[in-house]
N, C-alpha and C positions, 0 to 999 in steps of 0.2 A: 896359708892357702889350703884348702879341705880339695879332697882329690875327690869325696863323692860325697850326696847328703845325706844318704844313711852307707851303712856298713851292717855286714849280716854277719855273726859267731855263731858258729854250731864245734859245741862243745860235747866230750863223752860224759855221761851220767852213773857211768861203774864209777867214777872214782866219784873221790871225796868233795865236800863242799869247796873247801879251800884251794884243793888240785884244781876243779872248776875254772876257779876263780884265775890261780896263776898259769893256768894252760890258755885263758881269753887274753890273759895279757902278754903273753908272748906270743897268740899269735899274732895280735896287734901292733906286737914289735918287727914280728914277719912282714904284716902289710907298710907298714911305716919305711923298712929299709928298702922294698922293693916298688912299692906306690907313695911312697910320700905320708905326709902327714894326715889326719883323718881329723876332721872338726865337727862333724855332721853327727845325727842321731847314731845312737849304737842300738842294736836290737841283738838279744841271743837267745838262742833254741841249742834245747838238747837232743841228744840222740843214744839209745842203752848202750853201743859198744863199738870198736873201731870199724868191725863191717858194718855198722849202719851208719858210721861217719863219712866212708866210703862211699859207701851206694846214695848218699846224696851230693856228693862233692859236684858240683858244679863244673862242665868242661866249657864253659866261656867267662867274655868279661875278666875282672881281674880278680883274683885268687890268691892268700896265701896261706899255706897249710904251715901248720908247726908241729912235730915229730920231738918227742921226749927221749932223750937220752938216757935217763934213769927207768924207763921204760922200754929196753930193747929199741929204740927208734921207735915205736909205736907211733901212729898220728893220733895226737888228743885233741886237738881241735883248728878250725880253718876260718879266715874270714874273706868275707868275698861283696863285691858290689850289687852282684845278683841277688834278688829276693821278692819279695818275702819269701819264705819256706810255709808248709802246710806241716809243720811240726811245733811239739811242743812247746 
């Protein structure tokens, strides 16, 4: 059962391709443990650093952010039901 038919990731674009890649997938692991499983389109947008991942985080609807451990806690990226975004 898909909890929504799309899902939005905004990811940071300092790091690397790969960091990219496995920060979209934990936080999908975020959304999955707290909203269930996701079936629907995925759509992602970046953002240059963690205060611009901030300053669009979304305060409704549902939301999960994933925060890097190897990164100070840093947050690298969030997914959320809300969207689209007017970003890259």
């Amino acid at each position: 059962m898909a909890s929504t038919q799309k899902l939005y990731f905004v990811v940071r674009t300092d790091l690397s391709e790969g960091a990219r890649v496995s920060q979209c997938v934990h936080a999908m692991d975020s959304w999955a443990h707290a909203h269930g499983p996701q079936l629907g389109t995925v759509i992602v947008y970046g953002v240059k650093n963690e205060a611009a991942l901030l300053g669009v985080l979304p305060e409704g609807g549902k939301t999960a952010v994933f925060r890097e451990p190897d990164l100070n806690n840093e947050m690298t990226a969030f997914a959320t039901d809300l969207g689209p975004f007017q970003l890259p």
